[in-house]
Each structure stands twice: as structure tokens, then as C-alpha cells.
C-alpha positions as CSV (number, residue, x, y, z in Angstrom):
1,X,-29.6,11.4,-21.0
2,X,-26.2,10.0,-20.1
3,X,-24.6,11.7,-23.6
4,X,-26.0,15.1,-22.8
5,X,-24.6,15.3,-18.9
6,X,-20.9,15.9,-20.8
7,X,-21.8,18.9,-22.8
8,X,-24.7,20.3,-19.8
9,X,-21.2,20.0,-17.8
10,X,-18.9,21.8,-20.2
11,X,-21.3,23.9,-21.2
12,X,-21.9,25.5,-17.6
13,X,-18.0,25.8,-17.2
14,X,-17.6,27.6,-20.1
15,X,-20.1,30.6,-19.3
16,X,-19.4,30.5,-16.0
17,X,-17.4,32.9,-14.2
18,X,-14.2,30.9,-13.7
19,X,-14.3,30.1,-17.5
20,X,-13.8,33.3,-18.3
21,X,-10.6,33.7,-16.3
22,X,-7.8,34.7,-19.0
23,X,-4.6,33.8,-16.8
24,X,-3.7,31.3,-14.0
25,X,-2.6,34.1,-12.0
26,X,-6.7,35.6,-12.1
27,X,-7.9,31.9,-11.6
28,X,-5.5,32.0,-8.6
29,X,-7.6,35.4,-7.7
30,X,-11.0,34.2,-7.9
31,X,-10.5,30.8,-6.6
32,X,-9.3,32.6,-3.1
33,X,-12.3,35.1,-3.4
34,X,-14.9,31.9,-3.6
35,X,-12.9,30.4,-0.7
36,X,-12.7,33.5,1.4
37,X,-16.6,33.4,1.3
38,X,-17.0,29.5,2.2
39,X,-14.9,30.2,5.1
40,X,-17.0,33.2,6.3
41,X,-19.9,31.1,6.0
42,X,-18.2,28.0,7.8
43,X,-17.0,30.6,10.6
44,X,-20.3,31.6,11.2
45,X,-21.9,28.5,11.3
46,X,-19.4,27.8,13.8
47,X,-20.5,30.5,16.0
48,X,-23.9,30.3,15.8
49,X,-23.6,26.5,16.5
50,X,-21.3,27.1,19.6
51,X,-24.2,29.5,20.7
52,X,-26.6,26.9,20.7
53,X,-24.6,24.6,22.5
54,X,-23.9,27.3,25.3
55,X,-27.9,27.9,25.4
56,X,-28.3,24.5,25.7
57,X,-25.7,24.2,28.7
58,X,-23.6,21.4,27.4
59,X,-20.0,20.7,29.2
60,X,-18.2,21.6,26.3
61,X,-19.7,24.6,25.0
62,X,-17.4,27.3,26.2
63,X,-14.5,25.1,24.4
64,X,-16.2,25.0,21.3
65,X,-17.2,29.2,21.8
66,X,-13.5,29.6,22.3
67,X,-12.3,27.6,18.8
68,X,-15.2,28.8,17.1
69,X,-13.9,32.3,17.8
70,X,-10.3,31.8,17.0
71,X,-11.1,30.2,13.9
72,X,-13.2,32.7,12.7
73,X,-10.3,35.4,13.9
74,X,-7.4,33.5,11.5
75,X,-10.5,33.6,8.4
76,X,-10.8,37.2,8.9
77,X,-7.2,38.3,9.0
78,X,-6.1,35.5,6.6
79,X,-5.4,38.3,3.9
80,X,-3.4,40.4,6.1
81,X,-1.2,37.4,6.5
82,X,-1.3,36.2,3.3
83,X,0.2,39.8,2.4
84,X,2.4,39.9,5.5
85,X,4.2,36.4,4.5
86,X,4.6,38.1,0.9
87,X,6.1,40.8,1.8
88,X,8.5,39.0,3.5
89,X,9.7,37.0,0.5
């Protein structure tokens, strides 16, 4: 079992998606496309978990609303800055 893990391994990158990448530059791409969506999902988790904090009527919860918020604001327009800072270079 140990000696097939190694080729099960290389064998899934190889057909994957990200094998199949034929530049850095489109590696680059794809790994901000896979990130983009973690942080949605992490932003929203965020939320919903600040909600149940504020049903719940912990101290803290309006804090935790408030960052939760923002931090799901800066995941959303992280492309339009990404752009902007390009642009400026």
C-alpha cells in the first residue's frame, strides 16, 4: 500500500486541472480563482457565524458582525484592487 500512495498521488495531479496548466502565468490564474472561492466560503461562514452569535446575545457579537462584514467587503473587491494596484505600476 505504501508504494502505490506515490503514483495514486502523481497520478491525481497529473489529470487534474492544475496539471494541465501550460504556463506559470495560467497556474498564477487558477490558483487565485481556487482562492477567490475559499475566501467566499470563509466570508460567509463568518457571517453566518457572527449571526448566530448575535441570536444568541453574546457581548461580542456586534464586533464580530462588524469584522465579519469588512472582511467579506475586502474578499469581494479584492479584484478591483488587485487591478487598481496594477494599473498603477
Amino acid at each position: 500500500m505504501k508504494t502505490l500512495f506515490p503514483i495514486i498521488l502523481i497520478s491525481s495531479f497529473l489529470y487534474s486541472r492544475a496539471g494541465l496548466c501550460r504556463s506559470l502565468e495560467a497556474s498564477a490564474k487558477q490558483l487565485n480563482d481556487q482562492a477567490s472561492r475559499i475566501a467566499v466560503a470563509v466570508a460567509l461562514f463568518g457571517i453566518i457565524l457572527a449571526g448566530i452569535y448575535y441570536s444568541f446575545g453574546r457581548n461580542d457579537a456586534s464586533m464580530k458582525m462588524s469584522s465579519a462584514l469588512f472582511g467579506a467587503t475586502i474578499v469581494m473587491l479584492a479584484p478591483a484592487i488587485v487591478a487598481f494596484i496594477r494599473g498603477l505600476a
